[in-house]
Structure formats: structure tokens, C-alpha cells
N, C-alpha and C positions, 0 to 999 in steps of 0.2 A: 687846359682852359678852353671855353668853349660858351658861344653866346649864342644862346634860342632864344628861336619868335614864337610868341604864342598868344594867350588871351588871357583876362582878369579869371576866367573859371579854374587855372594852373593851379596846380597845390604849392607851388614851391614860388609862386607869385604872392597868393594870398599869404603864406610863413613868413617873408619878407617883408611884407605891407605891413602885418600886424605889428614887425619889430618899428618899423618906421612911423606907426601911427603913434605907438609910446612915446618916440622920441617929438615926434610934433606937438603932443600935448606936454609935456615938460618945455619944449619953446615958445609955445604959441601964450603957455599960459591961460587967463582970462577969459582972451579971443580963441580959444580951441575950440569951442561949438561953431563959432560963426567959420571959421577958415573948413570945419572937418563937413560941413554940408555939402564943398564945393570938391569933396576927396572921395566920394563913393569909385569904387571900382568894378560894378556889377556890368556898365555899360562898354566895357574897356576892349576890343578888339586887336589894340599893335601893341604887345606887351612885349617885352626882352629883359633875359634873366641870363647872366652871366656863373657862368660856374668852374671853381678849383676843384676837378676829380667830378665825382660824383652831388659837392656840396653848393649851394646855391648861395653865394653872397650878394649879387650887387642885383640890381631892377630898376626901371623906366618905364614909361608907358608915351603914350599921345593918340590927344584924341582931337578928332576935326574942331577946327575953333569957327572958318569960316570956307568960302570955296579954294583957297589959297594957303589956308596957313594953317597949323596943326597945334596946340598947345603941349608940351611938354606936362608930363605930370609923374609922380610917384616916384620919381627917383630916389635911388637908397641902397648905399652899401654898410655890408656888416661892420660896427667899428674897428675889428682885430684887422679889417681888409683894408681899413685907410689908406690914402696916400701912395698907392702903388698904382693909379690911373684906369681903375675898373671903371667910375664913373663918365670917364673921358671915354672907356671904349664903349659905354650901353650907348652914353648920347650920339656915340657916330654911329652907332646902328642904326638907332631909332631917326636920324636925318638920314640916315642911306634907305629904308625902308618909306618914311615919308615922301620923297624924292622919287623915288620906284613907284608911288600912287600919286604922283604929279602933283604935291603939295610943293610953293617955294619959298613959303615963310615958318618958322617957328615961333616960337614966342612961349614963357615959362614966366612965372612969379619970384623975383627976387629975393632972397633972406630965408 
């Protein structure tokens, strides 16, 4: 197991997102246009992509929200990968990385 930082241009960032942008249009429903304008990933600089071997399950990102605090975004781990706390270790990345670029708030969209 093994968690890299890197950026939205990632191959194995973008394979990830695409599984997650399915899943957000199956929740979002209706409102999937209006929530997916705010999910572009082109601009995305502090990515982290978790991997069992060689395969990439889980991902996060954040990006600057204000001069203090960083928004969480694109989290997502592979279904079979549930429940075993990959999501708990991308987002302590991505707060130990935010932190290291002297951000002291996060802040993330509920549901």
C-alpha cells in the first residue's frame, strides 16, 4: 500500500474520477449538471491516489478555497475497497499536505 501526490493531469487520477463522476450522476440525479460544473479537475494541483500493489483504488484532491483554508474535492474509493479506511488515509494526506503549504482550514460539501 502506498499513497502518491501528484496532479489532476495523473492517468490513474483521471481512471478514478471517471468511476466517481458515474457514481455522482446516479446520486445527484436531476441536480447532476448543476453540482458537475463545480467538479472540473483540469485546475487540480494536490491530488493523492492510494494504491494496493500496482492498482489505484481510492483518490482526493483540494484546492485553495481562500488564503486559509482549502476545499476538499474528488474523493473516491473503488467499491470492492470499502470500508477498510483508504478514505480516512487519502484525507489525512491531503490535511498533512494542506498543512505543509500552511493552509489551517478545510472545508468539503456534505452528502
Amino acid at each position: 500500500m502506498i499513497i502518491k501526490r501528484t496532479d489532476s493531469s495523473n492517468t490513474d487520477f483521471r481512471y478514478l474520477v471517471k468511476f466517481l463522476d458515474q457514481d455522482l450522476a446516479v446520486r445527484d440525479g436531476e441536480e447532476h449538471a448543476f453540482y458537475h460544473q463545480f467538479n472540473a479537475i483540469d485546475q487540480l494541483k494536490n491530488c493523492a491516489l492510494f494504491y494496493i500493489g500496482e492498482k489505484p483504488v481510492a483518490c482526493g484532491a483540494f484546492k485553495k478555497f481562500d488564503d486559509d483554508t482549502v476545499e476538499i474535492k474528488r474523493m473516491f474509493v473503488l467499491p470492492e475497497y470499502r470500508g477498510k479506511g483508504y478514505a480516512s488515509r487519502i484525507l489525512g494526506e491531503l490535511e498533512i499536505w494542506a498543512r505543509d503549504e500552511d493552509f489551517t482550514f478545510a472545508v468539503w460539501k456534505l452528502g
